[in-house]
C-alpha positions as CSV (number, residue, x, y, z in Angstrom):
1,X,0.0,0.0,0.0
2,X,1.2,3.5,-1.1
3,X,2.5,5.4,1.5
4,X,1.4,8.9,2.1
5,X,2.4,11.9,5.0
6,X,-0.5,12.0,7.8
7,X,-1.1,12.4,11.1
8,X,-1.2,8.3,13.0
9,X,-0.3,7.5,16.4
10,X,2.9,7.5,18.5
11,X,3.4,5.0,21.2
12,X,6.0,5.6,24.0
13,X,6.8,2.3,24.6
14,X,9.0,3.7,28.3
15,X,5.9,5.1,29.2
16,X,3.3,2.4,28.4
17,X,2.2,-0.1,31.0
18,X,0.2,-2.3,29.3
19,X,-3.1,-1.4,30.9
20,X,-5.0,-1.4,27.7
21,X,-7.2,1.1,28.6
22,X,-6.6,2.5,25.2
23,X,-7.7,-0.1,23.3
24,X,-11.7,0.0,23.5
25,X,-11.2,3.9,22.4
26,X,-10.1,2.5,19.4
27,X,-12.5,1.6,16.9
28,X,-10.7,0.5,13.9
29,X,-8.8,-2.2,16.1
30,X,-5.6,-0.6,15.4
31,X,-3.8,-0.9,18.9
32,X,-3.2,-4.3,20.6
33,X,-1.7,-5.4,23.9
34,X,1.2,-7.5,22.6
35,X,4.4,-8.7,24.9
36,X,2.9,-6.0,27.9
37,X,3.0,-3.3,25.8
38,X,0.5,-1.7,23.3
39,X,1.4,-1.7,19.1
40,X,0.0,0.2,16.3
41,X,-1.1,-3.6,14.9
42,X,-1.3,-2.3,11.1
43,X,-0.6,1.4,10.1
44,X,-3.7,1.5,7.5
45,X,-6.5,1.3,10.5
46,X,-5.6,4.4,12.4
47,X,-7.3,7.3,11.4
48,X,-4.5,9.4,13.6
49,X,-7.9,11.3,14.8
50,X,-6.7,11.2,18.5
51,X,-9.8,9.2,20.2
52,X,-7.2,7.1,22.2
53,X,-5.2,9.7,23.3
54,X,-7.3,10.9,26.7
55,X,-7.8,7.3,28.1
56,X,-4.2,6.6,28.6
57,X,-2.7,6.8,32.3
58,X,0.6,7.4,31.8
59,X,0.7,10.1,28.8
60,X,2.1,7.0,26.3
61,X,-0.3,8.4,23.3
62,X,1.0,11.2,21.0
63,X,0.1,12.5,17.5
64,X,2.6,13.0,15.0
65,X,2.9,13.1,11.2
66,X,5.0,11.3,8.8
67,X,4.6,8.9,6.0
68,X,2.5,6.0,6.7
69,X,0.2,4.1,4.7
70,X,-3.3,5.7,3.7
71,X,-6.1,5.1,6.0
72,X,-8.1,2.5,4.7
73,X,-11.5,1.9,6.1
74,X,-12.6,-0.3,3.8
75,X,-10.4,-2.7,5.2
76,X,-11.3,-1.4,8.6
77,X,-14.9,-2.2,8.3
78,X,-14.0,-5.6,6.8
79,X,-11.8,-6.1,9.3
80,X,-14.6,-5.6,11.7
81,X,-17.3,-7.4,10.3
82,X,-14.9,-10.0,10.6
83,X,-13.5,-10.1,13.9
84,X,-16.1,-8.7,15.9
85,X,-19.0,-8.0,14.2
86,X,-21.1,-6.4,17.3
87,X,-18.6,-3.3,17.3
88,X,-19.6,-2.6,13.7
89,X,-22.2,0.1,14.5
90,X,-19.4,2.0,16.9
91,X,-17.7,2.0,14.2
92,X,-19.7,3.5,11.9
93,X,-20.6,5.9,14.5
94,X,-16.8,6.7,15.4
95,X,-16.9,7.3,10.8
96,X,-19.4,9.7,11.5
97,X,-18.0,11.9,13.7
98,X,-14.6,12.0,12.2
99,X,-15.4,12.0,9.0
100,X,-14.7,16.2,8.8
101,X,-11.1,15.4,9.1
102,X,-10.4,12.2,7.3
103,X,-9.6,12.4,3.7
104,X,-11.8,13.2,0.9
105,X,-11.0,9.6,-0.6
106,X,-11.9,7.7,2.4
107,X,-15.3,9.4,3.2
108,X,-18.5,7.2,3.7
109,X,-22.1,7.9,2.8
110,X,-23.6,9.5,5.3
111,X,-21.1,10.1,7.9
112,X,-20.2,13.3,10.0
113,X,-17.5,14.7,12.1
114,X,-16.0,14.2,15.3
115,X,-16.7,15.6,18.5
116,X,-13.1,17.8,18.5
117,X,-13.7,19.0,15.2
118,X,-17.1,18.1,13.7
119,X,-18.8,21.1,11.7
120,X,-22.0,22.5,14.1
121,X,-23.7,25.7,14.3
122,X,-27.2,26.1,16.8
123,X,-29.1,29.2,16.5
124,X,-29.6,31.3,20.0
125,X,-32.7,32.6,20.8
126,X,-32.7,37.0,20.8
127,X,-32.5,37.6,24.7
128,X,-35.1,39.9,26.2
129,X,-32.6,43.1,27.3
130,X,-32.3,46.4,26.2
131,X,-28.7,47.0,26.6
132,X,-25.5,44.2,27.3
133,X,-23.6,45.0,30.4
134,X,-20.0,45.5,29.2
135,X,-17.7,44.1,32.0
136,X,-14.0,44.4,32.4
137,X,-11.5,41.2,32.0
138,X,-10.2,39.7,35.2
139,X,-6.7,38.3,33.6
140,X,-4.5,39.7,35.7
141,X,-0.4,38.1,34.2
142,X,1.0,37.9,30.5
143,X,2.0,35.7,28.9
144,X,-0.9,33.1,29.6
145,X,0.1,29.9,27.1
146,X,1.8,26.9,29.0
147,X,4.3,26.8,26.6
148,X,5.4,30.4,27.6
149,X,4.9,31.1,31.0
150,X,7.9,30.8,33.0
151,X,7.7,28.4,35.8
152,X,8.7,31.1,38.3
153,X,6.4,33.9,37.7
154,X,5.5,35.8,40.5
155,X,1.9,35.1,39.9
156,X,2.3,32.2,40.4
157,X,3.3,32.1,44.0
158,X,0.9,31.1,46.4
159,X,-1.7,31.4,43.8
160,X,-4.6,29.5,42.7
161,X,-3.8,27.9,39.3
162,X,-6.4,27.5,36.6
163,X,-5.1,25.5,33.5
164,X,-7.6,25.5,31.0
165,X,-8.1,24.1,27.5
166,X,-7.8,27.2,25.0
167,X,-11.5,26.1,23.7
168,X,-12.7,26.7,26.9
169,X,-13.2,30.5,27.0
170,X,-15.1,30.9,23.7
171,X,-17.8,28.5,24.6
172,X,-18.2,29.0,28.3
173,X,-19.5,33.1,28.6
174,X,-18.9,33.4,31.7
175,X,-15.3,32.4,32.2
176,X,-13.9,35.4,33.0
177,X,-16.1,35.8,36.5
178,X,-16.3,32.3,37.3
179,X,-13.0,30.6,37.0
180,X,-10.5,33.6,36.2
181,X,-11.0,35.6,38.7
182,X,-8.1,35.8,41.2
183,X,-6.7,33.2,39.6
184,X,-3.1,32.8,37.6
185,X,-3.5,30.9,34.8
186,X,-2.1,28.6,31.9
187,X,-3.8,27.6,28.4
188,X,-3.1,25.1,26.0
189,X,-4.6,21.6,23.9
190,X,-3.6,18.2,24.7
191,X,-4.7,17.2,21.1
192,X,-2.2,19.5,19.0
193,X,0.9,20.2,22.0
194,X,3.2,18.1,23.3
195,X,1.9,16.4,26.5
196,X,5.1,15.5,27.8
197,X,6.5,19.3,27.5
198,X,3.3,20.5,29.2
199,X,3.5,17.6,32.4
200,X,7.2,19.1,32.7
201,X,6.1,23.1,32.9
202,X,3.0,22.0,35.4
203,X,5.3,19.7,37.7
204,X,7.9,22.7,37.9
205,X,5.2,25.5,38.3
206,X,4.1,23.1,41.1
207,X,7.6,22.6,42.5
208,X,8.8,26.3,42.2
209,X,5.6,27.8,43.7
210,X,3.7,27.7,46.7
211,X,0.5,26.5,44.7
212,X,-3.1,26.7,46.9
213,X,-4.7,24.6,44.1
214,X,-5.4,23.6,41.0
215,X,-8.6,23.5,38.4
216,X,-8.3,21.8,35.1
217,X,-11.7,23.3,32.9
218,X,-11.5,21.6,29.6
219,X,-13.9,21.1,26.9
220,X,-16.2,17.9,26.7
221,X,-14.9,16.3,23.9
222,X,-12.7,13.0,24.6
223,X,-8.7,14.4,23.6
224,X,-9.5,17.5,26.0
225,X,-9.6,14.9,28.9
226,X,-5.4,15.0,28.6
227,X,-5.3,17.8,30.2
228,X,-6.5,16.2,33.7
229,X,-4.2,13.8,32.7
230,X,-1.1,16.4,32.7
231,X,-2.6,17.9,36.0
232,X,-2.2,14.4,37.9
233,X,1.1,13.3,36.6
234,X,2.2,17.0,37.6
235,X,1.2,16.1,41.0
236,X,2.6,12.8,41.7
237,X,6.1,14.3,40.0
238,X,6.2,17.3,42.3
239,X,4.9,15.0,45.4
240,X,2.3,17.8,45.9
241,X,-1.5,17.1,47.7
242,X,-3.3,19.7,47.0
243,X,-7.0,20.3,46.0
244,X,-7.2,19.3,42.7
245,X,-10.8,19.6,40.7
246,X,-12.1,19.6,37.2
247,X,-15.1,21.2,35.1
248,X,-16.2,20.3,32.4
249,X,-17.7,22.8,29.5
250,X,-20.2,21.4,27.0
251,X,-19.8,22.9,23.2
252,X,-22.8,24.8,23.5
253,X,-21.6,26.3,26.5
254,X,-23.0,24.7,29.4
255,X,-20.8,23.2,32.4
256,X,-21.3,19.7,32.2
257,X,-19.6,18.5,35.5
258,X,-17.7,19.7,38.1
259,X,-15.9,17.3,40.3
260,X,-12.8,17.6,42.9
């Protein structure tokens, strides 16, 4: 099969435990458990979408591009009629929500787009006021990307830190009075960074400052789940207990959960 540059999967075999937590995220059957570790099994069933990458403990998961073979989910659907015929309909239902990034060639009747990236648009209702109450922001430090801030800011001292996905902020309305206030914070995606390089700036923020606490608000769909992941691995590097929570937004807007 012709080989062609796209985004697939990267495994960390140092990190990766064997758990196999990733596996059921996996549709396509692309990732097995083989000799206590998990393998990209054949480099033609995985979209290199991402689903996988928020179930994994230990941060193993990565995207990256290079030249692999196409993605070929005719195969993949053969493959699953085969070998496990009852997951057929998840997989078709995983097709339709990535279909908006997958390319042209491999697109199937009917299908969508996935929940990080799928195409939506709602209509909202005219509200009933005369005149919208401007308000003034509540960021309070520069720069505000993970990747930028410097571990020893002075905001950061005996702060509460807010690390938030950089969705999070245009769906959720509110953001600025109910999780910026006060607050020092950091921004950044688990899908499109580099999970390991974040993990390393949280665990020194942690060690280098005299952190109160820490709230991850991320975005409902799956890959935004990484950053809790980055949060707890922070944690247990830095050998901090502190009160930890998370919030999640919905895409319309709406906080979904809340949870410490």
């Amino acid at each position: 099969m012709a080989k062609v540059k796209r985004k697939t999967i990267r495994i960390d075999e140092e990190k990766c435990d064997g758990c196999g937590l990733c596996i059921p995220s996996c549709p396509e059957g692309a990732l097995q458990i083989i000799d206590g570790k998990a393998k990209l099994v054949k480099e033609s069933f995985c979209d290199g979408l991402g689903a996988c990458l928020g179930d994994c403990p230990k941060g193993a998961l990565a995207i990256e591009e290079k030249d692999v073979e196409e993605y070929d989910e005719e195969g993949v659907i053969a493959r699953v009629k085969e070998k496990s015929p009852e997951l057929l309909e998840k997989h078709l239902a995983h097709l339709r929500e990535h279909a908006h990034e997958l390319p042209e060639c491999h697109s199937h009747a009917g299908i969508g787009s996935c929940p990080s990236a799928r195409v939506l648009q709602w209509e909202k209702g005219e509200e009933a006021v005369e005149e919208r109450a401007r308000v003034g922001s509540e960021l309070r430090q520069w720069p505000i990307q993970l990747h930028l801030v410097p571990p020893y800011a002075p905001y950061f001292r005996n702060a509460d830190l807010v690390l938030v996905a950089d969705c999070v902020p245009f769906a959720y309305a509110n953001f600025h009075h109910d999780f910026l206030e006060g607050k020092a914070i950091a921004i950044g995606c688990p899908k499109l960074d580099d999970l390991t390089a974040y993990i390393s700036k949280v665990t020194q923020i942690l060690e280098s400052s005299d952190i109160k606490s820490v709230k991850v608000v991320h975005m409902e769909v799956p890959c935004c789940h990484g950053l809790v992941h980055i949060v707890q691995e922070a944690l247990k590097k830095a050998g901090k207990d502190i009160p930890f929570e998370t919030v999640t937004i919905g895409v319309k807007g709406e906080v979904m959960e809340a949870k410490a």
